[in-house]
N, CA and C atoms as a LAMMPS dump frame, in Angstrom:
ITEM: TIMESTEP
0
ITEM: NUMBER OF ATOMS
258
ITEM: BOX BOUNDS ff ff ff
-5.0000000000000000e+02 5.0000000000000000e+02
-5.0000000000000000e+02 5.0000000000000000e+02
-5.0000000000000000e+02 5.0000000000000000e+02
ITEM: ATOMS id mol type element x y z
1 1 1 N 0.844 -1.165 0
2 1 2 C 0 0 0
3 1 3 C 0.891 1.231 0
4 2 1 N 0.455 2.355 -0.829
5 2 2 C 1.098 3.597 -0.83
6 2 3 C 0.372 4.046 0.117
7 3 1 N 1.027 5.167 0.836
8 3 2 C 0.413 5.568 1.707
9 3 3 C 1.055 7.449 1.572
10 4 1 N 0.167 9.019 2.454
11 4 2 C 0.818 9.884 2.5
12 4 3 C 1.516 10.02 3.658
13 5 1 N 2.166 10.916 3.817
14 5 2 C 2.674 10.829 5.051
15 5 3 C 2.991 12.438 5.208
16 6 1 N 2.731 12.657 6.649
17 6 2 C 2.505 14.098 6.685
18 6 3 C 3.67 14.541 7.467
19 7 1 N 4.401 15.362 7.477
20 7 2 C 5.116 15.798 8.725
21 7 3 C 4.97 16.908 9.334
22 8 1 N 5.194 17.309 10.417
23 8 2 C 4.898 18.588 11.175
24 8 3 C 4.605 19.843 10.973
25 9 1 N 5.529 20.011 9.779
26 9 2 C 5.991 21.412 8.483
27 9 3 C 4.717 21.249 7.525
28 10 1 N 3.775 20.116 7.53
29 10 2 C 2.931 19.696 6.526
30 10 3 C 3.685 19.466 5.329
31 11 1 N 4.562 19.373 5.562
32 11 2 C 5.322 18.578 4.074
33 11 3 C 4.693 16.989 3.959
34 12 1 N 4.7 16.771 2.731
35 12 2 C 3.733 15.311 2.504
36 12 3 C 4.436 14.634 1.493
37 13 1 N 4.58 13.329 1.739
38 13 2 C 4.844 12.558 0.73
39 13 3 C 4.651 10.896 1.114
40 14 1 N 4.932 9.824 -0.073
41 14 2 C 4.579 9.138 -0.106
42 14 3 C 5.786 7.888 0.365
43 15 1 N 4.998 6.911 1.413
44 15 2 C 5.447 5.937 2.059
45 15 3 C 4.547 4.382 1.592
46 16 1 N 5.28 3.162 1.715
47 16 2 C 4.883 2.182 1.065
48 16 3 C 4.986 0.942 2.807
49 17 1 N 3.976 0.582 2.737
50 17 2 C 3.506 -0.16 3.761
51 17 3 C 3.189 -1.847 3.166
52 18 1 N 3.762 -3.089 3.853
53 18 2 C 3.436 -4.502 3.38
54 18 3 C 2.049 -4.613 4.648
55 19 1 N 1.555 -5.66 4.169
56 19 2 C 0.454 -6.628 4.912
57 19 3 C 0.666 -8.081 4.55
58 20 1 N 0.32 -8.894 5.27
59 20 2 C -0.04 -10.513 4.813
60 20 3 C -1.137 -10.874 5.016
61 21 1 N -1.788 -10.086 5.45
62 21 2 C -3.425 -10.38 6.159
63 21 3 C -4.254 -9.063 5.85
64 22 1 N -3.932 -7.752 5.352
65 22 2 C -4.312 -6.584 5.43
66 22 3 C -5.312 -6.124 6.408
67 23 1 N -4.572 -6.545 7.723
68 23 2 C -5.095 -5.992 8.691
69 23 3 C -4.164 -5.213 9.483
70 24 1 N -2.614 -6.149 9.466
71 24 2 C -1.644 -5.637 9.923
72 24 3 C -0.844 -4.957 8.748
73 25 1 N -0.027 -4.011 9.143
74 25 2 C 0.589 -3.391 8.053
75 25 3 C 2.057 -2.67 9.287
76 26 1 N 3.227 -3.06 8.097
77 26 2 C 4.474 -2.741 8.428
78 26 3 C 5.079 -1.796 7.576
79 27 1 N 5.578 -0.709 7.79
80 27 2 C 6.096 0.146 6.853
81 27 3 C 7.501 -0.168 6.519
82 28 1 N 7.923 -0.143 4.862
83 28 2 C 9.363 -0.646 4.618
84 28 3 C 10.046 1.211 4.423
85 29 1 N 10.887 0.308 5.336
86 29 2 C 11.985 1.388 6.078
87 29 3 C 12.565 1.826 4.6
88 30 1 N 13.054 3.048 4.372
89 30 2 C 13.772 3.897 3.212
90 30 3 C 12.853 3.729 2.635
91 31 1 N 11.499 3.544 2.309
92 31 2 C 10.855 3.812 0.638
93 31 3 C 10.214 4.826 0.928
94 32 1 N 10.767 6.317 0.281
95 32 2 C 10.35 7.547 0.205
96 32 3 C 9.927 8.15 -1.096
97 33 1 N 8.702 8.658 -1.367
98 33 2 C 8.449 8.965 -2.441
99 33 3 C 8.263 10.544 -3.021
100 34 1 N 9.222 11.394 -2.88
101 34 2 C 9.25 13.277 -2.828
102 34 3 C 9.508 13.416 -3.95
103 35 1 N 8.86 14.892 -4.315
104 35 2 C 8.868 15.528 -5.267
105 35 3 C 9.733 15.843 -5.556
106 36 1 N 10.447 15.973 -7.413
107 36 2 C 11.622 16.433 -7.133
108 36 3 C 11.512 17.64 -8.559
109 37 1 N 10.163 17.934 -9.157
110 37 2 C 9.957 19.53 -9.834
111 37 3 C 9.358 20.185 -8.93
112 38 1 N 9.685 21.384 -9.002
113 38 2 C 9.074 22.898 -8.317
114 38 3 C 7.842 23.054 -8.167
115 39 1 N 7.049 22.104 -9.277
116 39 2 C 5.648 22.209 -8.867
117 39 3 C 5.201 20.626 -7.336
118 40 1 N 5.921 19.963 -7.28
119 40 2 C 5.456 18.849 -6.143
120 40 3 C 6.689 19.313 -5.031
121 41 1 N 7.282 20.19 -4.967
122 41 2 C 8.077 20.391 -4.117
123 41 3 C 7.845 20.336 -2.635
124 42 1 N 6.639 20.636 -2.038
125 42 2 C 6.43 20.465 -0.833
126 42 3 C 5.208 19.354 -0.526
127 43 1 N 4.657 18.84 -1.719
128 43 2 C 3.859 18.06 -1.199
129 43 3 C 3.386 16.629 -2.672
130 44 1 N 3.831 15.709 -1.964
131 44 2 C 3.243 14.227 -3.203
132 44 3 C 1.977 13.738 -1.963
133 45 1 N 0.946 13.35 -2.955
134 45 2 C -0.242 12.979 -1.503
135 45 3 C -1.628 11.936 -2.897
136 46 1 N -1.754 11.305 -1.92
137 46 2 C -3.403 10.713 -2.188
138 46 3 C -3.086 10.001 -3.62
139 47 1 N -2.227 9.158 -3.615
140 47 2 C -1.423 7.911 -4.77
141 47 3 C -3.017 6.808 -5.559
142 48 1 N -2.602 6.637 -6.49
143 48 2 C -3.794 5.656 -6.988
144 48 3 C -2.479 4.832 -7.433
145 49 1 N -3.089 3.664 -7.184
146 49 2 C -1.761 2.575 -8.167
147 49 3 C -2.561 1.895 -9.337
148 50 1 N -1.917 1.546 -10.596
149 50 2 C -2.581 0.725 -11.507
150 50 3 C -1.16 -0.197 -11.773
151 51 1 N -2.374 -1.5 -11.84
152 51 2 C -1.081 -2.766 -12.067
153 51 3 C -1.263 -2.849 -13.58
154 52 1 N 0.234 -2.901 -14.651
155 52 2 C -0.4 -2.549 -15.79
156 52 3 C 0.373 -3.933 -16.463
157 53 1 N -0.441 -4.407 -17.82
158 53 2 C -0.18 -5.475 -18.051
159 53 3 C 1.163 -6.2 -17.991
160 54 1 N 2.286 -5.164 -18.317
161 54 2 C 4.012 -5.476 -18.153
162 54 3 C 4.664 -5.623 -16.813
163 55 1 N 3.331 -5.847 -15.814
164 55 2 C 4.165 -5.757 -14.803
165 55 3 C 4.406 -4.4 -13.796
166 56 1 N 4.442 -3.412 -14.479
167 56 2 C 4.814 -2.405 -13.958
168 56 3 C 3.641 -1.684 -13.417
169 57 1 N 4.288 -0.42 -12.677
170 57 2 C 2.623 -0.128 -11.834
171 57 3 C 2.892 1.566 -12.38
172 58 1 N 1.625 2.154 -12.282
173 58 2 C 1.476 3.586 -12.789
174 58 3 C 1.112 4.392 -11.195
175 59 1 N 1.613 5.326 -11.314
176 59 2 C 1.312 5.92 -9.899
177 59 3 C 0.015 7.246 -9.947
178 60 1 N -0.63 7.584 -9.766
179 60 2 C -1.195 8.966 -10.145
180 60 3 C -1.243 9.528 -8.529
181 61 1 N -1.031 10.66 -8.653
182 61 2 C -0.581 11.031 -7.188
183 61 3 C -0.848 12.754 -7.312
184 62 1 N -1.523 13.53 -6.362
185 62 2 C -1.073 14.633 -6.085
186 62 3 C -0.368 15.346 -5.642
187 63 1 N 0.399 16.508 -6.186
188 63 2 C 1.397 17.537 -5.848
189 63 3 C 1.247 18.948 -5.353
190 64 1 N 1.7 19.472 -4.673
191 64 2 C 2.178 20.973 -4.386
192 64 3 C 3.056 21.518 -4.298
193 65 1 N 3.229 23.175 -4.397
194 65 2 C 4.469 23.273 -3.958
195 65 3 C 4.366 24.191 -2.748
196 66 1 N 3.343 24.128 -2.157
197 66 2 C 2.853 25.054 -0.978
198 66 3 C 2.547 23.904 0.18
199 67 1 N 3.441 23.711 1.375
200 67 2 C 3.014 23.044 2.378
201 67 3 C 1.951 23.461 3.313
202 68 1 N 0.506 23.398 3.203
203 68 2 C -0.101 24.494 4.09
204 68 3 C -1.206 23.363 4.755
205 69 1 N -1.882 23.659 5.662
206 69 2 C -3.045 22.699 6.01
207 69 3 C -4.319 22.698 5.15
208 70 1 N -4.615 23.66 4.68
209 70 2 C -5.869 24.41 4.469
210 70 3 C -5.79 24.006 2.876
211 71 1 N -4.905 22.807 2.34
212 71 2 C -4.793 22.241 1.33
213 71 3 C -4.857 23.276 -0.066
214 72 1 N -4.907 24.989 0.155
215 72 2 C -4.443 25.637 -1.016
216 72 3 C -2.67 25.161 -1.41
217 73 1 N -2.763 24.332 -2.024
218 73 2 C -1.175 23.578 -2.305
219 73 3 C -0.958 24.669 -3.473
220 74 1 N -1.427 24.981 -4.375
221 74 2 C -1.276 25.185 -6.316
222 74 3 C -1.498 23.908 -6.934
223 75 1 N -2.018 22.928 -6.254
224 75 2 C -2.314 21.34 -6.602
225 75 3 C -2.257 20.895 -8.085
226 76 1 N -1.206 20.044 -8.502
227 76 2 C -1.626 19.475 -10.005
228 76 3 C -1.259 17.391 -9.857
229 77 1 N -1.886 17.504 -10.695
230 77 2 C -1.795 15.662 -10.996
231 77 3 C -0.405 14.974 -11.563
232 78 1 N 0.135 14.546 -11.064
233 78 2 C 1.394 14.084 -11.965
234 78 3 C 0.802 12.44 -11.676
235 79 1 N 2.173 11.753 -12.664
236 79 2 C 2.157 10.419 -13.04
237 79 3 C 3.807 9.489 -12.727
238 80 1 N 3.942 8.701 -12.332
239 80 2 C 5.119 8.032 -11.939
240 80 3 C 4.889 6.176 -12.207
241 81 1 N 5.898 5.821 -12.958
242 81 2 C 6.03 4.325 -13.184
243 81 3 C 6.375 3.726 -11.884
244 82 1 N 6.492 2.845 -11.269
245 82 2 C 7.668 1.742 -10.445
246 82 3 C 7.66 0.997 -11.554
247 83 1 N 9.031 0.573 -11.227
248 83 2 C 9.118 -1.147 -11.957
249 83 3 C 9.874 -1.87 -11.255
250 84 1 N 8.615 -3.015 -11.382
251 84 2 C 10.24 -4.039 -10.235
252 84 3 C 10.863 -4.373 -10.723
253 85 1 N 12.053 -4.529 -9.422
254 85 2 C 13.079 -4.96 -10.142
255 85 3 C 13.21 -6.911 -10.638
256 86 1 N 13.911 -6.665 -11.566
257 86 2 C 14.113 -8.785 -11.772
258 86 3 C 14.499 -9.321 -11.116
């Protein structure tokens, strides 16, 4: 599971959590998912995953570059592959 993750500053981004039962859930340590254009700079949030026929997964995820509560980010949609590895 992708998950957001908020920190104090309201900076947000995305963390990846296992289950075997999806009741319990363990977060894997180092998988950080931050913005790295000017427009997602302070905030990646609210991930959709698609499993796509090659295997690979599509991410759709929201961005900002305004860390604020009151969610005026400048908000736009970006897109991100994973691919596992072999």
């Amino acid at each position: 599971m992708l998950y957001t993750g908020r920190a104090r500053n309201e900076v947000r981004r995305l963390g990846l959590a296992r289950s075997t039962d999806r009741v319990h859930w363990e977060k894997v340590k180092g998988f950080v998912i931050e913005g790295d254009q000017p427009w997602n700079a302070k905030v990646v949030c609210d991930p959709h995953v698609e499993l796509q026929p090659n295997g690979h997964l599509k991410v759709w995820f929201g961005g900002g570059d305004v860390a604020h509560p009151a969610e005026r980010i400048h908000g736009q949609i970006g897109l991100g592959e994973l691919i596992p590895e072999s």
